[in-house]
Backbone as JSON, one array per atom type, in Angstrom:
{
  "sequence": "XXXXXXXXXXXXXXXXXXXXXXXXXXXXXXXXXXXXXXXXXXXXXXXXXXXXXXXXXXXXXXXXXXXXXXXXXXXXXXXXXXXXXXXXXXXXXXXXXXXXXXXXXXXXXXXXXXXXXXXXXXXXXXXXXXXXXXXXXXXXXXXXXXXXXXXXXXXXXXXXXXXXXXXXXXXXXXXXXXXXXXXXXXXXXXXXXXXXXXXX",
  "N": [[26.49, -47.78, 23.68], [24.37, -45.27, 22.58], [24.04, -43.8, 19.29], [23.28, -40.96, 17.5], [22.1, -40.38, 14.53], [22.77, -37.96, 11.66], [21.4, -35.85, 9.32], [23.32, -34.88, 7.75], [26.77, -33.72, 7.88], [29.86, -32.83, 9.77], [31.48, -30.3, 7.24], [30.18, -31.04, 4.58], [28.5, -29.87, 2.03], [25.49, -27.87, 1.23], [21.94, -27.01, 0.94], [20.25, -24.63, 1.52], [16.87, -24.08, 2.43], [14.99, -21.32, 2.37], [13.18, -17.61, 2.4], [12.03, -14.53, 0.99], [10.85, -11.55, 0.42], [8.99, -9.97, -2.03], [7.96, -7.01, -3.56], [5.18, -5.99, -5.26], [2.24, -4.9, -7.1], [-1.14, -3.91, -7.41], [-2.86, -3.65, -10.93], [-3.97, -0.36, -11.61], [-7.23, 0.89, -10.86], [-8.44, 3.07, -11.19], [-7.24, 4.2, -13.48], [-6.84, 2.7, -15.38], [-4.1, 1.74, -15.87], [-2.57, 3.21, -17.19], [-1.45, 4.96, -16.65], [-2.12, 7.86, -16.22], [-4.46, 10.61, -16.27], [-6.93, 12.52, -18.12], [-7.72, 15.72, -18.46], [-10.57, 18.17, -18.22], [-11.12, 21.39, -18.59], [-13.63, 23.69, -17.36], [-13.93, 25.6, -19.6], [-12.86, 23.92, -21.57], [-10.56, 23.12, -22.14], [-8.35, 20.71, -22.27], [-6.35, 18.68, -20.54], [-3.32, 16.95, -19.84], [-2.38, 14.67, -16.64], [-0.68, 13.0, -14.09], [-1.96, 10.31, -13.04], [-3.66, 10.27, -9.86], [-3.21, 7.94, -8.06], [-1.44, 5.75, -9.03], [0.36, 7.19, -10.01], [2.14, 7.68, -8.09], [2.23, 10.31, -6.91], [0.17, 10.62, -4.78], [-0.01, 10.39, -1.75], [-0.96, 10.59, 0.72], [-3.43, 9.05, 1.83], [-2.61, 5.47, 2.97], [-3.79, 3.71, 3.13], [-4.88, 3.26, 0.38], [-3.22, 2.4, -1.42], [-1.62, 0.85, -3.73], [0.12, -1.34, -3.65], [1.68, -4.21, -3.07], [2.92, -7.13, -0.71], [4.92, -9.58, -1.42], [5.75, -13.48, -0.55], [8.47, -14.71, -2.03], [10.43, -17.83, -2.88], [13.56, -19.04, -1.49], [17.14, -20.46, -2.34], [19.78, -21.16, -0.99], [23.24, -22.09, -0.48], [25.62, -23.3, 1.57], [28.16, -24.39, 3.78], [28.75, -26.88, 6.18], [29.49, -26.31, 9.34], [29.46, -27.14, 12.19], [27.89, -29.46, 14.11], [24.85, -30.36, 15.86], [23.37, -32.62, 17.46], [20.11, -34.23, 18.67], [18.4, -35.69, 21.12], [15.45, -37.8, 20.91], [12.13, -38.13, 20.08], [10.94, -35.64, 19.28], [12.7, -33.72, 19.25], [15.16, -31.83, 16.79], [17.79, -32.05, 14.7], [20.6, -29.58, 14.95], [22.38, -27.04, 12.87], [25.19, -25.65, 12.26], [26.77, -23.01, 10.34], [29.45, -22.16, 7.98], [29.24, -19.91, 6.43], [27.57, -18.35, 7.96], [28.24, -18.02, 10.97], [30.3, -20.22, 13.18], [29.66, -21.18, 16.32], [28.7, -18.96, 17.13], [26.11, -17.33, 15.83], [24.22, -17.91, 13.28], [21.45, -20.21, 13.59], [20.63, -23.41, 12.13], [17.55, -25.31, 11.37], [17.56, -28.86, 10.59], [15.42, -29.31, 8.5], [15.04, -27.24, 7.2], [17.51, -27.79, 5.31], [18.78, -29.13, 2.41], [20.25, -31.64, 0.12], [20.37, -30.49, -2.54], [19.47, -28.03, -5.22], [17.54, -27.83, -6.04], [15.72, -29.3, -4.59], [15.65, -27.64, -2.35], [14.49, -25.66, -2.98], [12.04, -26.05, -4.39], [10.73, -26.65, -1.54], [11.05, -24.19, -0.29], [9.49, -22.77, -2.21], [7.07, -24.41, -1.27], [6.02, -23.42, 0.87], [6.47, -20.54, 0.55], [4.24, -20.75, -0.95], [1.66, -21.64, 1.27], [1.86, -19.4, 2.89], [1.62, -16.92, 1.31], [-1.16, -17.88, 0.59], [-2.59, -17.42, 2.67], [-2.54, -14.86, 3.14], [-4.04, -13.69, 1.15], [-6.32, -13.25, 1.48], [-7.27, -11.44, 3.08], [-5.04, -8.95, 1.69], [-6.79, -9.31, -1.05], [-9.43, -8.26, 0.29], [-8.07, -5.52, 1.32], [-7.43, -4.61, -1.65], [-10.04, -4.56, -2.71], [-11.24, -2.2, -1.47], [-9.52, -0.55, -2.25], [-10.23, -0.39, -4.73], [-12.83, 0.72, -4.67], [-13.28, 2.94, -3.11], [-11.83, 6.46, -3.04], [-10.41, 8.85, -1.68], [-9.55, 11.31, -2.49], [-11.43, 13.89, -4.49], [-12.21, 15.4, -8.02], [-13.43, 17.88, -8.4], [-15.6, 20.16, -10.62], [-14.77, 23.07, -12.28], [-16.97, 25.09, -12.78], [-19.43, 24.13, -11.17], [-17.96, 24.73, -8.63], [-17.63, 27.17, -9.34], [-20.32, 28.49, -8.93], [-21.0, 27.96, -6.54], [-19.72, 29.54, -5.07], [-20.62, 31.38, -5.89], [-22.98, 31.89, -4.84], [-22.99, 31.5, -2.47], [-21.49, 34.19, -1.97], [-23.61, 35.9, -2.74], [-25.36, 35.25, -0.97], [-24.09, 35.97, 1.63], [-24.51, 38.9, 0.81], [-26.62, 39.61, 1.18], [-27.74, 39.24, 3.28], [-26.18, 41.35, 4.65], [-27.73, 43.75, 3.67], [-30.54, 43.05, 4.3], [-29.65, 44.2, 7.46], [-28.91, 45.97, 7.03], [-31.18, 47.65, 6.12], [-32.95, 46.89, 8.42], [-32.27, 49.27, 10.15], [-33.23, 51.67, 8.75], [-35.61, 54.23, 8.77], [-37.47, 55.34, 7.27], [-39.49, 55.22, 4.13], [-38.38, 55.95, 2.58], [-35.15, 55.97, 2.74], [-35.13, 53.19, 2.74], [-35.12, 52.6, 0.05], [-33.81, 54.12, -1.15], [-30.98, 52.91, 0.56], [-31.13, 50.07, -0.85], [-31.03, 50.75, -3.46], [-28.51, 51.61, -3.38], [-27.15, 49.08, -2.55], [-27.74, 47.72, -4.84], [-25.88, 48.9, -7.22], [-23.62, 48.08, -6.19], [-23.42, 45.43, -6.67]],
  "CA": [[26.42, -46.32, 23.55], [23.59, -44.76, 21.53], [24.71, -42.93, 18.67], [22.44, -40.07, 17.13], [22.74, -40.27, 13.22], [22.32, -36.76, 11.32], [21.16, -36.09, 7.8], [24.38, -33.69, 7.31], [27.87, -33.81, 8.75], [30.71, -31.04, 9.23], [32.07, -30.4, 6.24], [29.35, -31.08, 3.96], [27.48, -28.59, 1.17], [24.04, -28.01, 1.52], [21.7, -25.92, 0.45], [18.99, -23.92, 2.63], [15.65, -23.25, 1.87], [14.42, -19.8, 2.48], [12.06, -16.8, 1.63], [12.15, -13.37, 1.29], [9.37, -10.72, 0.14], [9.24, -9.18, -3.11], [6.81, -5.97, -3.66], [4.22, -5.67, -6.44], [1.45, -3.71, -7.18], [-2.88, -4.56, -8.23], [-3.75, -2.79, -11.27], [-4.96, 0.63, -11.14], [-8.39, 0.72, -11.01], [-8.57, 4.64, -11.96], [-6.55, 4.61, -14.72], [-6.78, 1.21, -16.06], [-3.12, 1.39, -15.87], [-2.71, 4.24, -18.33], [-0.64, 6.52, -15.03], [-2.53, 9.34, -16.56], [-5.78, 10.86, -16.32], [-7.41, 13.56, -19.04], [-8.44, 16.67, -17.57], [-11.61, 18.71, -19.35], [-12.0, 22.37, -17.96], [-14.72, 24.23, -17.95], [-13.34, 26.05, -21.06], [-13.28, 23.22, -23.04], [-9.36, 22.98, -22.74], [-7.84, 19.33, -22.27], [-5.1, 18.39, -20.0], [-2.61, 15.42, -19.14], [-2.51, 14.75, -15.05], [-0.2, 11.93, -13.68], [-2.84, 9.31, -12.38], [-2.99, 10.54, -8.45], [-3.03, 6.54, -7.13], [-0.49, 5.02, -9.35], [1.64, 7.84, -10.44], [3.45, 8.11, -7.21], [1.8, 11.63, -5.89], [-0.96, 10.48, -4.27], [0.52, 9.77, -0.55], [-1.65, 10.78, 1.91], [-4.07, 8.18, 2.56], [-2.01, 4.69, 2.95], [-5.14, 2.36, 2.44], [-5.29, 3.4, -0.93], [-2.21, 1.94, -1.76], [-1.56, -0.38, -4.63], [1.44, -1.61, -3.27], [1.36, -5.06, -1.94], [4.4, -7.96, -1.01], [4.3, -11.54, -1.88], [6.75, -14.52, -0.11], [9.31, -16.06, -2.53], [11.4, -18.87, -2.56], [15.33, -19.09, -1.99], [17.82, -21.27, -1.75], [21.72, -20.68, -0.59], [24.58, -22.68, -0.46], [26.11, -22.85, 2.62], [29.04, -25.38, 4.21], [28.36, -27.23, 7.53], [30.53, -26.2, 10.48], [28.72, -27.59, 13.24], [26.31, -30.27, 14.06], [23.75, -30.47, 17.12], [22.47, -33.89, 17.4], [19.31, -34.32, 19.52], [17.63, -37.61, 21.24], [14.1, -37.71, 21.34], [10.99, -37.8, 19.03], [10.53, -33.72, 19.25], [13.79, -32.72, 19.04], [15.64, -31.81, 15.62], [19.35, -31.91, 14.42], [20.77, -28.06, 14.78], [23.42, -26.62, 12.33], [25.95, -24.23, 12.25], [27.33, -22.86, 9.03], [30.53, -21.63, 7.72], [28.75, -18.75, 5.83], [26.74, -17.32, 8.67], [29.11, -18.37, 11.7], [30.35, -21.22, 13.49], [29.54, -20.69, 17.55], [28.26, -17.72, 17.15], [25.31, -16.94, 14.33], [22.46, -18.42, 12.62], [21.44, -21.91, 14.25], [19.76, -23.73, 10.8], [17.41, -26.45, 11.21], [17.6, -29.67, 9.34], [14.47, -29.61, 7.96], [15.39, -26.5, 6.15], [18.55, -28.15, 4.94], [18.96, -30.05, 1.09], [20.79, -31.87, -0.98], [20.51, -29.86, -3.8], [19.1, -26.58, -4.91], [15.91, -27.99, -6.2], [14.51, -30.15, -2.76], [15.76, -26.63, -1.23], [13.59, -24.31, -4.28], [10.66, -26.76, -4.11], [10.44, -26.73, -0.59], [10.65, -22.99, 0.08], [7.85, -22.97, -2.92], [5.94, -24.87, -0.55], [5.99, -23.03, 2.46], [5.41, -19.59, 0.38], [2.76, -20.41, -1.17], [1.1, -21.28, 1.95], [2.09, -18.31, 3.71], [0.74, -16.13, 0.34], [-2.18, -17.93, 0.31], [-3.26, -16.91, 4.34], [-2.2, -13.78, 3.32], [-5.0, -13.8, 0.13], [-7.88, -12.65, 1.95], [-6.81, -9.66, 3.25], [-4.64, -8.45, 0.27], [-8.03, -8.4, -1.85], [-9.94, -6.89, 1.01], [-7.78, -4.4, 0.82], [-7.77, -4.06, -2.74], [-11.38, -3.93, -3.33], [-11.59, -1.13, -0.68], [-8.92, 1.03, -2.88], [-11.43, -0.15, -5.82], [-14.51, 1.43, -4.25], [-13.5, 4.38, -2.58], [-11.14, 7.11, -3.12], [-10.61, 10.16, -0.71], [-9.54, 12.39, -3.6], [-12.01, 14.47, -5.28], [-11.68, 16.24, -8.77], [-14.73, 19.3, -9.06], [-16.02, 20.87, -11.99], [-14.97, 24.37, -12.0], [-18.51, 25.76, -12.9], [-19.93, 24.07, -10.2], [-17.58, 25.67, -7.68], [-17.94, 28.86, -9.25], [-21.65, 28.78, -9.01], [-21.29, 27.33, -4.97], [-19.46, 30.25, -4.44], [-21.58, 32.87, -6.07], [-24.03, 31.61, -3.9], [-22.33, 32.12, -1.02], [-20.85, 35.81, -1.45], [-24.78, 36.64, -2.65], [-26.27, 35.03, 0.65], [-23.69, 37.21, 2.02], [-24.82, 40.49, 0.68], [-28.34, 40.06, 1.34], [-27.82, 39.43, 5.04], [-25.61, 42.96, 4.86], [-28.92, 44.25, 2.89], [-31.18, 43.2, 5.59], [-28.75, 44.36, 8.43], [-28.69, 48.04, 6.75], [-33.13, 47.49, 6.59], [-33.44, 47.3, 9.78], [-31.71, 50.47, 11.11], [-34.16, 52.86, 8.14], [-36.48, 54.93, 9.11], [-38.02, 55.88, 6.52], [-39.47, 54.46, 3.18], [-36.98, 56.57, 1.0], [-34.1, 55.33, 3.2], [-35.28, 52.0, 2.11], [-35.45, 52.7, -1.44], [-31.95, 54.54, -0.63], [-30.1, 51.52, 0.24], [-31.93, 49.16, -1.9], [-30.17, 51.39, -4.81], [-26.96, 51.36, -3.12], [-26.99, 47.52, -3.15], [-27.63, 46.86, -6.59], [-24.94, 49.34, -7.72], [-22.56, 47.7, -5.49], [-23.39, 43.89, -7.25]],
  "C": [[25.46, -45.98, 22.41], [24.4, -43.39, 20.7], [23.35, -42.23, 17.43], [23.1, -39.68, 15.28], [21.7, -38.77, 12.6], [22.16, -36.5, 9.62], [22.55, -35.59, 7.1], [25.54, -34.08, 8.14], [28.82, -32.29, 8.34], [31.59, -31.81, 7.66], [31.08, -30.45, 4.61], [28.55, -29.47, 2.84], [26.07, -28.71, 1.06], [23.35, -26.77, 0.86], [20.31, -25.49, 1.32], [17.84, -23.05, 2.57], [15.23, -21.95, 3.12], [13.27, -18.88, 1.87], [12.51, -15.49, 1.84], [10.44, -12.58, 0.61], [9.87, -9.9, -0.86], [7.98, -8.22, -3.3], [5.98, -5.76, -5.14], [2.95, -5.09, -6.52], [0.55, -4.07, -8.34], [-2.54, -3.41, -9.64], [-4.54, -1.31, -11.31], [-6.38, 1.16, -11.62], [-9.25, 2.22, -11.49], [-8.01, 4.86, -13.22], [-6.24, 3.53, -15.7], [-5.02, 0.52, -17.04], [-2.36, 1.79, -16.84], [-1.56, 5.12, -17.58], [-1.17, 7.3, -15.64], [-4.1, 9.13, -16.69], [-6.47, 12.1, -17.88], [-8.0, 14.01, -17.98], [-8.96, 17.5, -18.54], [-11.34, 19.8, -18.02], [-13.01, 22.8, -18.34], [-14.74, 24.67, -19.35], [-13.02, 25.58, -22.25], [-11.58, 22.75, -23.03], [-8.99, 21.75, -21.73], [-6.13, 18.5, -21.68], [-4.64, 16.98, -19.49], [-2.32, 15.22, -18.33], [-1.63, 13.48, -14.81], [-1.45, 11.09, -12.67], [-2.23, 9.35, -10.7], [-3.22, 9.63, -7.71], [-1.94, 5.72, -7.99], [0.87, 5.91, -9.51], [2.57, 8.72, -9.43], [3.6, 9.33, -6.51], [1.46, 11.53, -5.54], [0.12, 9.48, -3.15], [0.0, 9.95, 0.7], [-2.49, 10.05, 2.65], [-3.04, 6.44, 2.15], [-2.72, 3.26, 2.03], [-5.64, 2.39, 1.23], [-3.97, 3.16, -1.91], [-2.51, 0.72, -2.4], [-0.63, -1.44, -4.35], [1.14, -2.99, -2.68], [2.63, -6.09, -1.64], [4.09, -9.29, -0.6], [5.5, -12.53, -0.81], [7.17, -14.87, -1.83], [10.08, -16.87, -2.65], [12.85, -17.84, -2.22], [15.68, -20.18, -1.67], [19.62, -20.95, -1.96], [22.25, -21.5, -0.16], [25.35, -22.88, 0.16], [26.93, -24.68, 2.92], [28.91, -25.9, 6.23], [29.5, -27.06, 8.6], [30.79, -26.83, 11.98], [27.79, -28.62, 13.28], [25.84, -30.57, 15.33], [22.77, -31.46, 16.9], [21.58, -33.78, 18.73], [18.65, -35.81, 19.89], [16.28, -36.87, 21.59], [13.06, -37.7, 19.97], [10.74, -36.15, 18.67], [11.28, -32.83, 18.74], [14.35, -33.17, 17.74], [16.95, -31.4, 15.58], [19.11, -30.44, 14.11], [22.17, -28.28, 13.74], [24.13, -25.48, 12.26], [26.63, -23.87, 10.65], [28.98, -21.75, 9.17], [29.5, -20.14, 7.43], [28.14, -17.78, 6.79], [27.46, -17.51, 10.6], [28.71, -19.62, 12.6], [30.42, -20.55, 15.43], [28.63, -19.75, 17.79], [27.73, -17.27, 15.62], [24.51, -17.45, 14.36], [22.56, -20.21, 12.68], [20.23, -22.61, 12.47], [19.14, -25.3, 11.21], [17.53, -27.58, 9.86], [16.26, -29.9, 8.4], [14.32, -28.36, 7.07], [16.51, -27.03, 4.57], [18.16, -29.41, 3.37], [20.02, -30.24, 0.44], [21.2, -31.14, -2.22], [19.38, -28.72, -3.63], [17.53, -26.79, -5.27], [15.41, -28.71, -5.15], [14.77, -28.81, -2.26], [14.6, -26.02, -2.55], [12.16, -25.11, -3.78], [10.07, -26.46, -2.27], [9.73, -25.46, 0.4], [9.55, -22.72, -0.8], [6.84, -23.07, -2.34], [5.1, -24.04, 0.46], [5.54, -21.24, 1.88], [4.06, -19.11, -0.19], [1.51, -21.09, -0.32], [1.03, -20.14, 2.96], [1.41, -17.15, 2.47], [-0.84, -16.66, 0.34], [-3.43, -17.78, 1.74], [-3.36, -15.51, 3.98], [-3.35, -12.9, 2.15], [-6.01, -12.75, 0.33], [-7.85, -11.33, 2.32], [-6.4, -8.79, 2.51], [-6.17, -8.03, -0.48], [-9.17, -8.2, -1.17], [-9.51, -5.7, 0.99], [-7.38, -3.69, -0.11], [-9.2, -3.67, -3.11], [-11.96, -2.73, -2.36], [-10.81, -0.2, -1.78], [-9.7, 0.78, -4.51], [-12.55, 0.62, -5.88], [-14.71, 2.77, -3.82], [-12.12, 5.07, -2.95], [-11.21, 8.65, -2.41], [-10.1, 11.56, -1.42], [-10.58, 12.62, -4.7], [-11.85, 15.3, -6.34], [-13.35, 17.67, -9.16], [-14.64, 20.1, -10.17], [-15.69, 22.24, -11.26], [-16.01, 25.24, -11.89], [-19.07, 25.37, -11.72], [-19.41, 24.86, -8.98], [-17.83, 27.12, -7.96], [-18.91, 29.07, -8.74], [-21.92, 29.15, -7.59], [-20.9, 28.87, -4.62], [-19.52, 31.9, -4.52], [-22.47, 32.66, -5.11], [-23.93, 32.67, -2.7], [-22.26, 33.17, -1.04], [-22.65, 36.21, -1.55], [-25.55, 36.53, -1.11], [-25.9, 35.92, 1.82], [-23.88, 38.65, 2.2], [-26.03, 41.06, 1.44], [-28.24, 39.86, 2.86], [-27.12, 40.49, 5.29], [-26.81, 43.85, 4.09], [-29.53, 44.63, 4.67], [-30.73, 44.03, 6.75], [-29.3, 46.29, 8.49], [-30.32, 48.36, 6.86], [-32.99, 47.97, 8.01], [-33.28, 48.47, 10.45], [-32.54, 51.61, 10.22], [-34.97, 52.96, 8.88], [-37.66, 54.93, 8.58], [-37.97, 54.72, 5.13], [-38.2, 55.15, 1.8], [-35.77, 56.59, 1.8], [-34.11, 53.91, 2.77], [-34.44, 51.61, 0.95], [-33.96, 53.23, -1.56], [-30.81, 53.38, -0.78], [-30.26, 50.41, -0.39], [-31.14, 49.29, -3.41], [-29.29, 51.09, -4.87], [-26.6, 49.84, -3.52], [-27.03, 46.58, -4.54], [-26.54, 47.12, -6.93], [-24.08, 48.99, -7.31], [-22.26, 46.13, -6.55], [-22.51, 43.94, -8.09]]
}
């Protein structure tokens, strides 16, 4: 009778490497990590602004998010309830655990499974820092995009004022012209010509 020997038996304590994802966050590249900006008005007067990419207002564009999440280890403690021996080169011993149920629950391979909490820590180590380091390239692609561009603009008040003297004047003078065209006469001209200044 062939008999299928298993690294683990029921009854046994083990410990089970794992990962989870913890969230952290580049640098902010506007505020050199200050959360605040200085604001100059025109007027000369000097204000304190919550930095609008770190300080948690700025939510509208996503891709400008500092925000990013890493793999890191675990390892948990768990009692063997079950064991699923396999024949073959391919196939791997299954486990069942007390902690996560026996029949019914979370099937654990053995190649997760340790001795102790450090072959389980080391192991999940392993495994996230190849899964962080696939994950590399992209992360600071999409940091040096929220380095380069930003879809929030701050304008000088003067300048807008100026834009939008512009404007109402370009305005007038095409209601100038408008009223031109319908005179007659050169002292109808000279008429509304008057009117228009005194209106400015």
């Amino acid at each position: 009778m062939a008999v299928i020997e298993t690294k683990f038996g029921i009854g046994d304590r083990v410990w089970v490497a794992g990962r989870t994802t913890e969230k952290r966050q580049h640098p902010c590249p506007d505020c050199l990590g200050s959360r605040k900006w200085e604001a100059r008005s025109p007027a000369g007067d000097v204000f304190e602004v919550a930095c609008p990419r770190c300080g948690g207002g700025y939510q509208s564009n996503r891709s400008l998010s500092l925000d990013y999440s890493v793999y890191v280890p675990t390892a948990r403690q768990m009692t063997i309830g079950q064991v699923r021996g396999f024949a073959g080169t391919a196939d791997e011993t299954e486990y069942m655990c007390h902690e996560t149920g026996i029949g019914s629950g979370n099937i654990w391979r053995e190649s997760v499974m340790f001795a102790s909490k450090d072959e389980a820590t080391a192991a999940a180590q392993a495994e996230c820092d190849q899964l962080n380091a696939d994950a590399d390239h992209w992360v600071a692609q999409r940091y040096n995009e929220t380095a380069k561009f930003a879809d929030y603009q701050l304008k000088d008040a003067s300048i807008q004022a100026a834009e939008s003297s512009a404007s109402m004047l370009g305005t007038r003078v095409g209601i100038l012209l408008e009223d031109l065209e319908d005179c007659e006469t050169v002292a109808e001209v000279k008429s509304r010509i008057e009117r228009w200044r005194e209106d400015a």
